[in-house]
C-alpha positions in Angstrom: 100.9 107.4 97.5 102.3 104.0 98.6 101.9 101.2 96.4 103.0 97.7 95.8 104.2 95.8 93.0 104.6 92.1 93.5 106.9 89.5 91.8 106.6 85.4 91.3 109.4 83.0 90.8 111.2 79.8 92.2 113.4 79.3 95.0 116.2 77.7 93.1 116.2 80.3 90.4 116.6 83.5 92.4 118.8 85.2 89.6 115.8 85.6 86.9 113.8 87.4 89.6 116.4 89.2 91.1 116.8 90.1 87.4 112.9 91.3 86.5 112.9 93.0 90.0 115.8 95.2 89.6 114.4 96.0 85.6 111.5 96.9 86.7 112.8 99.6 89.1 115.1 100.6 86.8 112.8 101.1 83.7 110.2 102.6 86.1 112.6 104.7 88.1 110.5 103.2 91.1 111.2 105.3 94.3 111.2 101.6 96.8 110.8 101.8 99.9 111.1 98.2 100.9 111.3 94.8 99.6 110.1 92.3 101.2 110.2 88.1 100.0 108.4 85.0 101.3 109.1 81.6 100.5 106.1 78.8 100.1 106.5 75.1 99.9 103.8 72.9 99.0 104.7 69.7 100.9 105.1 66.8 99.2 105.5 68.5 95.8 107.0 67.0 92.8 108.9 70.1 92.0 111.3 70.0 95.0 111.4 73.9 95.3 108.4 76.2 96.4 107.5 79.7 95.1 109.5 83.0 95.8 107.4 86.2 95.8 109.1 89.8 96.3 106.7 92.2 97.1 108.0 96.0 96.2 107.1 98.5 97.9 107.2 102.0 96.1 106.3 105.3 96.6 104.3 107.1 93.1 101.7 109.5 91.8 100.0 106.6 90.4 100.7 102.8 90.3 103.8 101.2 87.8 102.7 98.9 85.3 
């Protein structure tokens, strides 16, 4: 079955999701079949950088934690 496994972070901190992404397909063994990212800005937010979300697509008998 095709599932997907999604991921939240910040724009100007790619490397800690890049990090938890690729960890989580490694500890999983996670058979991906795409990865796909958006990028959201709230305008006028105090932050200055909006959310990143990767969205894993994987292939399983069951979904990954």
């Amino acid at each position: 079955m095709v599932f997907v496994k999604t991921f939240k972070g910040y724009e100007d901190n790619t490397h800690d999701l890049d990090v938890a992404v690729n960890a989580w397909i490694q500890q999983h063994q996670a058979n991906v079949v795409s990865i796909q990212t958006v990028l959201s800005h709230e305008p006028g937010a105090r932050a200055g950088s909006g959310d990143l979300l990767y969205t894993v697509i994987y292939t399983s008998a069951a979904p990954l934690d």
